[in-house]
Backbone as JSON Lines, residues from 0, in Angstrom:
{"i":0,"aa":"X","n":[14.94,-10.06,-47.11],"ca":[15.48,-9.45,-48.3],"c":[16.28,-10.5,-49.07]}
{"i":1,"aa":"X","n":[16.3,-10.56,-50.47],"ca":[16.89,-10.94,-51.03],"c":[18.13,-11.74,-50.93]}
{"i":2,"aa":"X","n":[18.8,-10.55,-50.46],"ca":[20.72,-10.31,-50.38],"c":[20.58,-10.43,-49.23]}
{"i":3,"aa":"X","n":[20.26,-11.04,-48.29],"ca":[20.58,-11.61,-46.94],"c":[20.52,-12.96,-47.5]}
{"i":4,"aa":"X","n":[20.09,-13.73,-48.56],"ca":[20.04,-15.23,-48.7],"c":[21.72,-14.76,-49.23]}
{"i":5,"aa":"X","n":[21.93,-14.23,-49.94],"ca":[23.71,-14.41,-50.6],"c":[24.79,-14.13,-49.57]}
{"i":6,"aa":"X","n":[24.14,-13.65,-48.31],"ca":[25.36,-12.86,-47.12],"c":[25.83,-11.62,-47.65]}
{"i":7,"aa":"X","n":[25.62,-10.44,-48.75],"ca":[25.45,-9.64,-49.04],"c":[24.54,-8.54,-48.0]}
{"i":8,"aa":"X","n":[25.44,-7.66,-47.32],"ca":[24.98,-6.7,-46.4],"c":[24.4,-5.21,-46.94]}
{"i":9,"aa":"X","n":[23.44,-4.53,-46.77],"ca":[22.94,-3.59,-47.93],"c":[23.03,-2.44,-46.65]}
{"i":10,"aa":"X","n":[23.6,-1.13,-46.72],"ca":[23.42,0.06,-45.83],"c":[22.82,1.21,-46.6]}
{"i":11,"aa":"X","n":[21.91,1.41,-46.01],"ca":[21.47,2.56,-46.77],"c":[21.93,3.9,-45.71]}
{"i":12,"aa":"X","n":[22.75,5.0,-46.04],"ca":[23.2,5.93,-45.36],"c":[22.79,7.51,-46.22]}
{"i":13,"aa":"X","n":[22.48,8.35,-45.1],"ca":[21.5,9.64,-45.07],"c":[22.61,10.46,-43.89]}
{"i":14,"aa":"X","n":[23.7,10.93,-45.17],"ca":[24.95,11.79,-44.19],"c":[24.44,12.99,-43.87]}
{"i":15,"aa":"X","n":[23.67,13.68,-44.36],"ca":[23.04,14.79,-44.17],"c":[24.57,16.14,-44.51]}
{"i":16,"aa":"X","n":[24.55,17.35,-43.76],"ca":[25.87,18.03,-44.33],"c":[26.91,17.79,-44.2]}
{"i":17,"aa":"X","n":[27.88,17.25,-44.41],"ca":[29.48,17.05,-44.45],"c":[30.44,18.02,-44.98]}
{"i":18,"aa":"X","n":[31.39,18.21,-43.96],"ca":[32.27,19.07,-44.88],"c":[33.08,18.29,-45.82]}
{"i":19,"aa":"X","n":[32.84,18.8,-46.69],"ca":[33.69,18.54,-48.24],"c":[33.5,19.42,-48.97]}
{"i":20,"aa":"X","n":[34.71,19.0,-50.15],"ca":[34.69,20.5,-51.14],"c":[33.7,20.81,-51.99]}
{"i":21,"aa":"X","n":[33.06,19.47,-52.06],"ca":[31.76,19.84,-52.68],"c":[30.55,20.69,-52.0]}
{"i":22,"aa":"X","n":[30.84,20.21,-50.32],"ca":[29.45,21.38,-50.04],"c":[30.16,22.78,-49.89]}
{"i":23,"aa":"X","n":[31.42,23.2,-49.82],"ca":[32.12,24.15,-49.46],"c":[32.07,25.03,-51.05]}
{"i":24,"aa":"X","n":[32.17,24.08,-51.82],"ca":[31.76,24.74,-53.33],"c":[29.67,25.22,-53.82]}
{"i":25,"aa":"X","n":[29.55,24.02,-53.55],"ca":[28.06,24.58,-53.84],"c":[26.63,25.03,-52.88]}
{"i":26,"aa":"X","n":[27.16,24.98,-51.53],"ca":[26.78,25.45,-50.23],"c":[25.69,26.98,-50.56]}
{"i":27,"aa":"X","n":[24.71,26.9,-50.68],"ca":[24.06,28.17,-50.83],"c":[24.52,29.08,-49.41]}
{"i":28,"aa":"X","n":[25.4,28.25,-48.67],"ca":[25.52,29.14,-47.16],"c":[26.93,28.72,-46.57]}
{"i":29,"aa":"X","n":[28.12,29.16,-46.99],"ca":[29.07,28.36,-46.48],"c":[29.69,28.94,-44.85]}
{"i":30,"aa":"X","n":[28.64,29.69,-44.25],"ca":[28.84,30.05,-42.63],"c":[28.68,29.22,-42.01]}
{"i":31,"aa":"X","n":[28.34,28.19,-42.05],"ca":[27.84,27.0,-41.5],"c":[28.41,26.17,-41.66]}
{"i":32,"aa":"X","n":[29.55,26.53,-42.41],"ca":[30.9,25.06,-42.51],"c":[30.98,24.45,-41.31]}
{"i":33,"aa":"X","n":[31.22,24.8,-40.01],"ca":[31.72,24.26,-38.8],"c":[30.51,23.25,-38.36]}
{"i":34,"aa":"X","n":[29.26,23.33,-39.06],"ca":[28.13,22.77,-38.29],"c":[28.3,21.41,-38.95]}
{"i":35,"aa":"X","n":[28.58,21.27,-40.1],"ca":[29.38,19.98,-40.61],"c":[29.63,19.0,-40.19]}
{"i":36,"aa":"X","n":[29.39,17.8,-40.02],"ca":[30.27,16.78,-39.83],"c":[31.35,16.58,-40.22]}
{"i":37,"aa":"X","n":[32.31,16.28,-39.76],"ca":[33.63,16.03,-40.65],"c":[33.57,14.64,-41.58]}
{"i":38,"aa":"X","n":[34.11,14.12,-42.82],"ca":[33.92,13.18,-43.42],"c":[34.34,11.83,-42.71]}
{"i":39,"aa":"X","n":[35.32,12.27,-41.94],"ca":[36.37,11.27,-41.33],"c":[35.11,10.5,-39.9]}
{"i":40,"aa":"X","n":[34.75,11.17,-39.7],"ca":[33.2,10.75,-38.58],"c":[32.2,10.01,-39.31]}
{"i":41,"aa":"X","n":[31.93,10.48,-40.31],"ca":[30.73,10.42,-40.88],"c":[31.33,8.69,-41.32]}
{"i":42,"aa":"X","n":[32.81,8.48,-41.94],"ca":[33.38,7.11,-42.13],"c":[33.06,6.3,-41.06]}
{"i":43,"aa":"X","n":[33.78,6.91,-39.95],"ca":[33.8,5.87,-38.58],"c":[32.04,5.56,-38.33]}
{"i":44,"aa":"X","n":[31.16,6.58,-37.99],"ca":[29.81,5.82,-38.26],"c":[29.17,5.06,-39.44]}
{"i":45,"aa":"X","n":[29.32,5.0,-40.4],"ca":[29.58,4.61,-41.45],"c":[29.97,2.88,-40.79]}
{"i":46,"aa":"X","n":[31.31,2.7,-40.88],"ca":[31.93,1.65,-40.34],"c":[31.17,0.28,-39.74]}
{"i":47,"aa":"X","n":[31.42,1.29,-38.18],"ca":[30.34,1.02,-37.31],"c":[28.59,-0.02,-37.67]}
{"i":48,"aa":"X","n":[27.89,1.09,-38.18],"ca":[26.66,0.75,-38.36],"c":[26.66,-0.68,-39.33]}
{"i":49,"aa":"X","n":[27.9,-0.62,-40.31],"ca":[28.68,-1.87,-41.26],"c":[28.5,-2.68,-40.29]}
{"i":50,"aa":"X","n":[29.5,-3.06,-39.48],"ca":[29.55,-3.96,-38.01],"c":[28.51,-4.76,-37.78]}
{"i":51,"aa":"X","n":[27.56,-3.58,-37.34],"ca":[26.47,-4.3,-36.62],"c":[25.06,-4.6,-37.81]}
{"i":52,"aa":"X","n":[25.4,-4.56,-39.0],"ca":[24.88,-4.5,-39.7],"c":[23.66,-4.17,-40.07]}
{"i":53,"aa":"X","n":[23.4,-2.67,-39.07],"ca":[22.17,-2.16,-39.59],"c":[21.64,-2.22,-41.23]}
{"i":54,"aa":"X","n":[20.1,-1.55,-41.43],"ca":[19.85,-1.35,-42.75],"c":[19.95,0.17,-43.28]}
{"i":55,"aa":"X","n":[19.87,1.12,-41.8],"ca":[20.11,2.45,-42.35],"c":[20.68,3.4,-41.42]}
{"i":56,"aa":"X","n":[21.52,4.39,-41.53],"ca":[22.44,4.96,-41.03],"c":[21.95,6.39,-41.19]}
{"i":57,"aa":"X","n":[21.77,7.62,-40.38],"ca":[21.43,8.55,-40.01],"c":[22.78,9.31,-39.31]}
{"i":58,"aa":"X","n":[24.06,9.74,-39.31],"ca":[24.87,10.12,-38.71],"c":[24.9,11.41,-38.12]}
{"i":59,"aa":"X","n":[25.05,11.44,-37.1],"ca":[25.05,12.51,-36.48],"c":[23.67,12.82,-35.29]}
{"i":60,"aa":"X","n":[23.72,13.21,-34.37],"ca":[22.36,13.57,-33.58],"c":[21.7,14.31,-33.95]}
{"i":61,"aa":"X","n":[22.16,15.79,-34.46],"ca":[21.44,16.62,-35.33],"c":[20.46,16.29,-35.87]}
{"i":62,"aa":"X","n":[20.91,15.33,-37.05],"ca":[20.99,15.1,-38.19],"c":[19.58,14.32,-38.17]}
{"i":63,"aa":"X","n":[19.7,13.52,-37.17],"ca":[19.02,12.67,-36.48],"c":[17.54,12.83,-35.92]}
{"i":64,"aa":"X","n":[17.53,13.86,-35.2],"ca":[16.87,14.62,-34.67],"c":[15.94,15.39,-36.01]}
{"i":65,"aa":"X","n":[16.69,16.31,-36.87],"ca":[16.04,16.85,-38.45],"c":[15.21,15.88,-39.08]}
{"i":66,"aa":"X","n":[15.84,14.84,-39.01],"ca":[14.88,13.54,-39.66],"c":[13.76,13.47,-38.9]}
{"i":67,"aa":"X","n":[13.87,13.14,-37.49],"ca":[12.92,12.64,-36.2],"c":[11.37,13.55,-37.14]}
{"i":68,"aa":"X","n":[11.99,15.0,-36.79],"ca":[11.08,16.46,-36.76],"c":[10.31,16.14,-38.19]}
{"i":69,"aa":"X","n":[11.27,15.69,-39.23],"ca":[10.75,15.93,-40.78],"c":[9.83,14.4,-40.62]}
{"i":70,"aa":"X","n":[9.65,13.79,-40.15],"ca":[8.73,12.37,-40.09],"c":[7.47,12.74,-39.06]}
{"i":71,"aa":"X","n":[7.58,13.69,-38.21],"ca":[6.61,13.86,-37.52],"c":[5.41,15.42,-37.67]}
{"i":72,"aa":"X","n":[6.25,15.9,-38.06],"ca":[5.28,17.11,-39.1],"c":[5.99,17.37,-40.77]}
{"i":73,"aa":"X","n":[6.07,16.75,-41.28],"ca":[6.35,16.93,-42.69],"c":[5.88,18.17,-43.36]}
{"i":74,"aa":"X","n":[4.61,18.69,-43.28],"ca":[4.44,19.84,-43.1],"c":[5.8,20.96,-42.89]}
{"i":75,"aa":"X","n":[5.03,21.04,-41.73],"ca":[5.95,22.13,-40.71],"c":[7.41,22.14,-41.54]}
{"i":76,"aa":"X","n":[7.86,20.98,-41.39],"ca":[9.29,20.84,-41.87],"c":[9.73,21.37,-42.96]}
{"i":77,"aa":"X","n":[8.94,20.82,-44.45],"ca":[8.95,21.05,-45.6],"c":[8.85,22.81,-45.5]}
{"i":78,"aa":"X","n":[8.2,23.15,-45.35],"ca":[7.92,24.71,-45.31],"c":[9.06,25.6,-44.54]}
{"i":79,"aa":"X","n":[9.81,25.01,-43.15],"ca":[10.56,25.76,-42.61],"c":[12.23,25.94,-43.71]}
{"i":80,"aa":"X","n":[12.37,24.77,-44.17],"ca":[13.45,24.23,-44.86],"c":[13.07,25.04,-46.19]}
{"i":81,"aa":"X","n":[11.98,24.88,-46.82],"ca":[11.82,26.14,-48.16],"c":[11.78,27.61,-47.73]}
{"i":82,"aa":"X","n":[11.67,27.82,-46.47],"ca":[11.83,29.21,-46.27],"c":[13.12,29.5,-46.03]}
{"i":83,"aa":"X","n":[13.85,28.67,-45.58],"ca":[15.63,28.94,-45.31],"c":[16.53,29.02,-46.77]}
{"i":84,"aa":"X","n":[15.87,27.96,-47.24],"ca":[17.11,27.9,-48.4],"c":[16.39,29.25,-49.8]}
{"i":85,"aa":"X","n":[15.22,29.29,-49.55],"ca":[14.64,30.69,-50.77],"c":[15.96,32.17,-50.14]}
{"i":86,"aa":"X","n":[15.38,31.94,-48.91],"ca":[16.33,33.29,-48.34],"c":[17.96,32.96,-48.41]}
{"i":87,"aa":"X","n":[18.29,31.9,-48.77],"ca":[19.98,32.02,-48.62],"c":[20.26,32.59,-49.93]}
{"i":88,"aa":"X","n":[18.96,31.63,-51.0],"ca":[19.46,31.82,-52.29],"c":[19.2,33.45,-52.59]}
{"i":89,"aa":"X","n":[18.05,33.8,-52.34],"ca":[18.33,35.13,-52.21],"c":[19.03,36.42,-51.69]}
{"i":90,"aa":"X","n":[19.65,36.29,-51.11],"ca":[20.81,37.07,-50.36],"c":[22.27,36.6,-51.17]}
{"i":91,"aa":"X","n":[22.19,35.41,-51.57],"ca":[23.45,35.28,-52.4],"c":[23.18,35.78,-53.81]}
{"i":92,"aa":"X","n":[21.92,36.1,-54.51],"ca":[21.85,36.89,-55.21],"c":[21.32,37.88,-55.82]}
{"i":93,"aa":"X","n":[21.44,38.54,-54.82],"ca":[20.94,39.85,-54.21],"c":[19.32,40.35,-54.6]}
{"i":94,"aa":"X","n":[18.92,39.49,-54.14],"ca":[17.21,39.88,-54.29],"c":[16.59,40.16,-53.45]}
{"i":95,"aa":"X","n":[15.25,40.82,-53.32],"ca":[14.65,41.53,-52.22],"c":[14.26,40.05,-51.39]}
């Protein structure tokens, strides 16, 4: 890459849900706050992965794991994930 000739380190990071007030505000589902990472984690891996200077950061096992699943049937995935979030949005406003 490029920016490895300048010593310029590039992270690409995929936090997946974090609690913050932003997902706590626009959360089609905010029961699930606790399933969250906390931000303060999501920093320290963050950090970390800085360190050793990976190129991309995935935090959390979950999180990790969601990715694994969404790379190995994309399918499957795509479809389970549009069926969750149609039904949140619908129940938050009040549709059959």
């Amino acid at each position: 890459m490029a920016l490895a000739r300048s010593g310029l380190h590039v992270l690409t990071v995929y936090p997946g849900p974090t609690r913050t007030e932003h997902a706590r505000r626009y959360s089609p589902d905010n029961r699930r706050e606790a399933r969250r990472m906390a931000p303060e984690r999501v920093a320290h891996e963050i950090y970390q992965a800085t360190c050793r200077k990976q190129r991309t950061l995935i935090p959390g096992a979950g999180n990790r794991l969601s990715a694994s699943v969404g790379q190995l049937m994309p399918g499957l995935t795509e479809s389970i994930m549009r069926r969750a979030l149609l039904d949140r949005i619908d129940r938050r406003s009040g549709g059959d």
